[in-house]
Structures are given as C-alpha cells and as structure tokens.
N, C-alpha and C positions, 0 to 999 in steps of 0.2 A: 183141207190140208194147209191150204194159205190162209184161213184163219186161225188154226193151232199155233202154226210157227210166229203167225205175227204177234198174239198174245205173248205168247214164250220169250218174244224181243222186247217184249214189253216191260214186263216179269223182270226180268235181266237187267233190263234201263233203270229198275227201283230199285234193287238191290241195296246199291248205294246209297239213296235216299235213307231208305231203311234203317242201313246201320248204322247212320250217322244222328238218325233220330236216337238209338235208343243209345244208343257212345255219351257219357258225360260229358258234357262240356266244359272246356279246362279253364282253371283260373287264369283271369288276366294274368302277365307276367310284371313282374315292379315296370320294367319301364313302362307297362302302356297302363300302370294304374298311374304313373307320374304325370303322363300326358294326355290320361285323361284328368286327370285335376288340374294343371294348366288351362285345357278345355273349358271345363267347366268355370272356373274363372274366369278366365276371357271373356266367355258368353255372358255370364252376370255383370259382367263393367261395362260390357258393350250395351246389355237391356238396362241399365242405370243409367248409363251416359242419354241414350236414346229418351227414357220418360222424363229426364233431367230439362233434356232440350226441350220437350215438347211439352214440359209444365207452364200453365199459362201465367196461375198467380206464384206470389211469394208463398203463400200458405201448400196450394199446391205443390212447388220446390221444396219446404222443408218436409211434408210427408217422404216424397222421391226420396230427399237425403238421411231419413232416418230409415232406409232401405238399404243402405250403401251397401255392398258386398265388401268388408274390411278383410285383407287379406289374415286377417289375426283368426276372422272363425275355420279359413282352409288351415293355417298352421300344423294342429294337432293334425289331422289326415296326413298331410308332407310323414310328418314326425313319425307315424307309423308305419308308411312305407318302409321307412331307414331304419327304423327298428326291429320289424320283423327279416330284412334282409340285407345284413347289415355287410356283407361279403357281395354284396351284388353291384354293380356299378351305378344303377339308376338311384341306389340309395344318395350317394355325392352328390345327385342333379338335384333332389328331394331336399335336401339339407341347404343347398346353394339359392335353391328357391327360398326356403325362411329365411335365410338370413338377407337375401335379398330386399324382403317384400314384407318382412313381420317383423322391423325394428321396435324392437323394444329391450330395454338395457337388462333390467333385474335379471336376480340370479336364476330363480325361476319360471323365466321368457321361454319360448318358445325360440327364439331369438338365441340366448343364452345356453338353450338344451342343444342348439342345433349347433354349435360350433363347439359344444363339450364332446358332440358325438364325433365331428369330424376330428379333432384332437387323438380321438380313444382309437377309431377307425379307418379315417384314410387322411391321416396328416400327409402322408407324401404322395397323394395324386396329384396331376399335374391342373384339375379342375380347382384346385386353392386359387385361382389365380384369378377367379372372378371374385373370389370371398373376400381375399388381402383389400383386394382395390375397390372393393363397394365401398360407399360414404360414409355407411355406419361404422367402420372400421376407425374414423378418427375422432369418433365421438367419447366425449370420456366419462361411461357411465360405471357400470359394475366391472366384476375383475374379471371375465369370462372373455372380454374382447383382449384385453391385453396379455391374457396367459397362450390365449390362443394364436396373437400374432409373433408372440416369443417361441413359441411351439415350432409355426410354420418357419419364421425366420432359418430356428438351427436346424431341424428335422429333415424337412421338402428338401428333394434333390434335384426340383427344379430351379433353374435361376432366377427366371421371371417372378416366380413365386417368391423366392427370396428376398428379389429388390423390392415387390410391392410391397411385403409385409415390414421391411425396414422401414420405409417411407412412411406406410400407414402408422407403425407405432412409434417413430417419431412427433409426425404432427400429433397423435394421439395423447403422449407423454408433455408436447406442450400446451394445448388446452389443457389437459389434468393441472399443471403451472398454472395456468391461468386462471383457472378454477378455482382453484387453493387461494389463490391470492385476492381474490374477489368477494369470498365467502369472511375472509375477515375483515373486507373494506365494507361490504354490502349483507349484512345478515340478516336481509332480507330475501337476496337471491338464497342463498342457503334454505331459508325457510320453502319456498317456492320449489326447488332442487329438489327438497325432500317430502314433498307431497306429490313429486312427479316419480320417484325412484327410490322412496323409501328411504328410512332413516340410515342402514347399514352403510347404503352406498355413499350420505353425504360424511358419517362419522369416520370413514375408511380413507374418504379424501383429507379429512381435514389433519391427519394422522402425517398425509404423507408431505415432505421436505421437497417444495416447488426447486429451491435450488437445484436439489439433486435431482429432478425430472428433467431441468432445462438441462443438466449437461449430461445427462445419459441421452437426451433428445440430439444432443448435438453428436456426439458421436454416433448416433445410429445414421444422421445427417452426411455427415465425412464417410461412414462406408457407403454409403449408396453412391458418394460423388467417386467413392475410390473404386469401387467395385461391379456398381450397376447403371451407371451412366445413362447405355445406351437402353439400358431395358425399357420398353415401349409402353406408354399408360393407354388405358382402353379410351381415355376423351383424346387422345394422338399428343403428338411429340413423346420424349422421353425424361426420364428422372430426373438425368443428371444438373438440366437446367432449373428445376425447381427445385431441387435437394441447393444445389449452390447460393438458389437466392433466398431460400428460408436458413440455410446456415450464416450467409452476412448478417442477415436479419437478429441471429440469435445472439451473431459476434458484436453486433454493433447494432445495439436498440436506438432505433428511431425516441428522442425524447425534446421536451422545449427544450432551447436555447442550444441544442445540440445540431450540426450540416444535418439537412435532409444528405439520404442516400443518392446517386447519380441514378436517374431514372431516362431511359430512351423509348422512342414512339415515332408511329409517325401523325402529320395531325391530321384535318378531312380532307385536305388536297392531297394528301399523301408526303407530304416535305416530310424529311426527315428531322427529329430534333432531339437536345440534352435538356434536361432541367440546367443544368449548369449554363446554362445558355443563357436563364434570364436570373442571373443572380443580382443581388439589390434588387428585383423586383417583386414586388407583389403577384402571386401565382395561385390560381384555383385548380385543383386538379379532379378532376373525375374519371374514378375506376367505374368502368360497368359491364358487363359481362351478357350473354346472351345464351339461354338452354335452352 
C-alpha cells in the first residue's frame, strides 16, 4: 500500500514536467530578442578585445583584427526586430541601438533606415533623447539625419528632446557651412567626401547656400539659449552655456587681424585668469579634452 501511494506521488510530481515537455515553447519576446543581441555583442567585443591582448606578433594582431565584430553586421537583426514589431516599445531600444553603434550616413545605411523608422514610428517617445544627443547627430552627411532632427525638434513633446535635437541640428547645419565652403576651396576633400558617401550626398551639399545654413544655424542657436537653457546634455552641464558660446562664435567669427574672443580658465595651480589679461603679449594656447 505504501508503495502504490508513493508511486502515485510520484506520478503526480511529473505531471508538470510532462506538460511543459510537450507545450510549445514561446517565442522570445522583442525585448529579450533586443537583449539578447546586445548580449551577443558584448560577448564578441569582449572575445576580440581578449585575443587582441593576447596576440603576440603584429601579424598575429592583424588576423585578431580582421575578426572584429563591426557593429554594422548586428545592424540588419536590430532592423528587424523594429520592423516586425513596430508598436512594441523594444522596437525604439533596437532602432536607438543602430543608430548609436552603425554610423554610417547614406541614405541607404542601416544608420539612415533606422531613424526613417523612428520618424514614421515613434517620433514622440520620450527615448529620442539618446538619439538627438549621440554624436552622429551633428555630423553632416545624407539628409536622413537632418529631416529627422526637424522631425523630432517640432513633433516630440518632450522638452529635453527638443532642446537636444535643436542643438544637434544646429551644430549640424554649421559643418554642412563648413562643408560647403571647403568643397570649393579644396576639391580634393570633395573628391575624398565622395568616395566615402557617394556622389548624391556630396552633389546635394554643394547645392546648398552655407550662408543660409549659418543663419538658420543661429537661430536654432537663440532658441535653445531662449528656450532650453537648462536642459541637461548626457556628458553633464547644460545647453544653454554651449548654445551661448557657439552663437558668439557664429556672431563674431574669430579671423586674422581681428580681437581674439575673451577666453577664462584656470591654469595648473588653479589661479584663475582672462586672455585679456596678457594683451600685447605673445600667447599659446592649448585646448585638450579628455574621453
């Protein structure tokens, strides 16, 4: 009797087992296919960083680095996630990813697709706001970045998102200037330009009027100083102090025989000092930066 019933508990205890054996097993969900390609990424930088270290010769190194894991081959998988579910939220994480980590400008970028989708599909989440402010954002290649940060600017009814994408197509609109004007001084860099991004992209710049770049640049400049001041950039501080020193900049171009601008610091003791401080002198100055 005490061996029926114990079987029987037995019996009972698998059940479960059982039907979870013969129960389909459900599709990942978008977010944990997003995080698993993150995953997967990860792991492959960290096993390339790892045999990178641990190559002895140069020759051994260039094998390693013709292994590299380029974010450009995950691209298309992101891409599909947000296409098949394009109402879902993990799609925005998947789109925020390429355009993070697969810069590249042309129209037909992966780069390019993925900020056409977030236009079509979620211009007004409040996740824009790692897009506006990534670096590729002020880079001035095909027209996908700058339709897109005009997009978010009117659209997004968040503020932050606002201010950033002001800022980015700002600076963005004055490389394009800059751009423009260099392609007719140097047409050489033009040639160079467009072997990196194709012919469309450099014949669309030379079209456009750098004048009228700098002053729509500067107005998008004034409303950030009017509007978005305090809004916070993800490397810390806020807009409003670099909105103010790139619009003097745009007001009053640094040129020979023209006053440098009033520049404050302090030096390695910490004193505090002006450029005006050593006027009639002879002054070297060195900007440098640390990331």
């Amino acid at each position: 009797m005490t061996r029926t019933l114990t079987g029987t508990l037995v019996l009972l205890a698998l059940v479960p087992a059982l039907r979870a054996l013969d129960e389909p097993k459900k599709p990942p969900t978008p977010a944990e296919q997003v995080r698993a390609l993150e995953r997967e990424f990860r792991e492959q930088q960290a096993a390339f960083q790892k045999a990178y270290r641990e190559a002895k010769t140069q020759e051994e190194k260039q094998k390693v680095a013709e292994k590299y894991p380029h974010p450009a081959k995950f691209a298309p998988r992101f891409l599909e996630v947000a296409e098949k579910n394009p109402k879902d939220p993990a799609a925005v994480d998947a789109l925020v990813w390429v355009v993070q980590n697969a810069f590249d400008n042309p129209k037909d970028s992966p780069h390019a697709k993925a900020l056409q989708i977030l236009c079509k599909d979620h211009i007004k989440s409040e996740k824009l706001a790692k897009v506006v402010a990534d670096r590729s954002m002020r880079f001035p290649g095909g027209e996908s970045t700058t339709e897109f940060l005009r997009e978010a600017l009117e659209k997004n009814p968040h503020r932050d998102v606002q201010g950033l994408a002001a800022m980015a197509l700002a600076q963005n609109l004055q490389q394009r200037a800059k751009l423009v004007r260099q392609f007719k001084d140097e047409p050489e860099l033009a040639k160079r330009y467009e072997q990196i991004f194709g012919k469309d992209v450099v014949q669309n710049l030379r079209k456009q009027d750098p004048g009228k770049l700098t002053r729509e640049s500067e107005k998008l400049l004034q409303r950030v100083v009017d509007k978005y001041a305090d809004v916070k950039k993800s490397s810390g501080g806020t807009l409003g102090k670099d909105a103010a020193a790139q619009l003097q900049a745009v007001r009053e171009p640094t040129a020979v025989d023209k006053p440098a601008p009033e520049i404050e610091g302090e030096d390695l003791d910490g004193k505090k000092f002006k450029l005006s401080d050593y006027k009639g002198k002879v002054v070297l100055l060195d900007f440098w930066g640390n990331w």
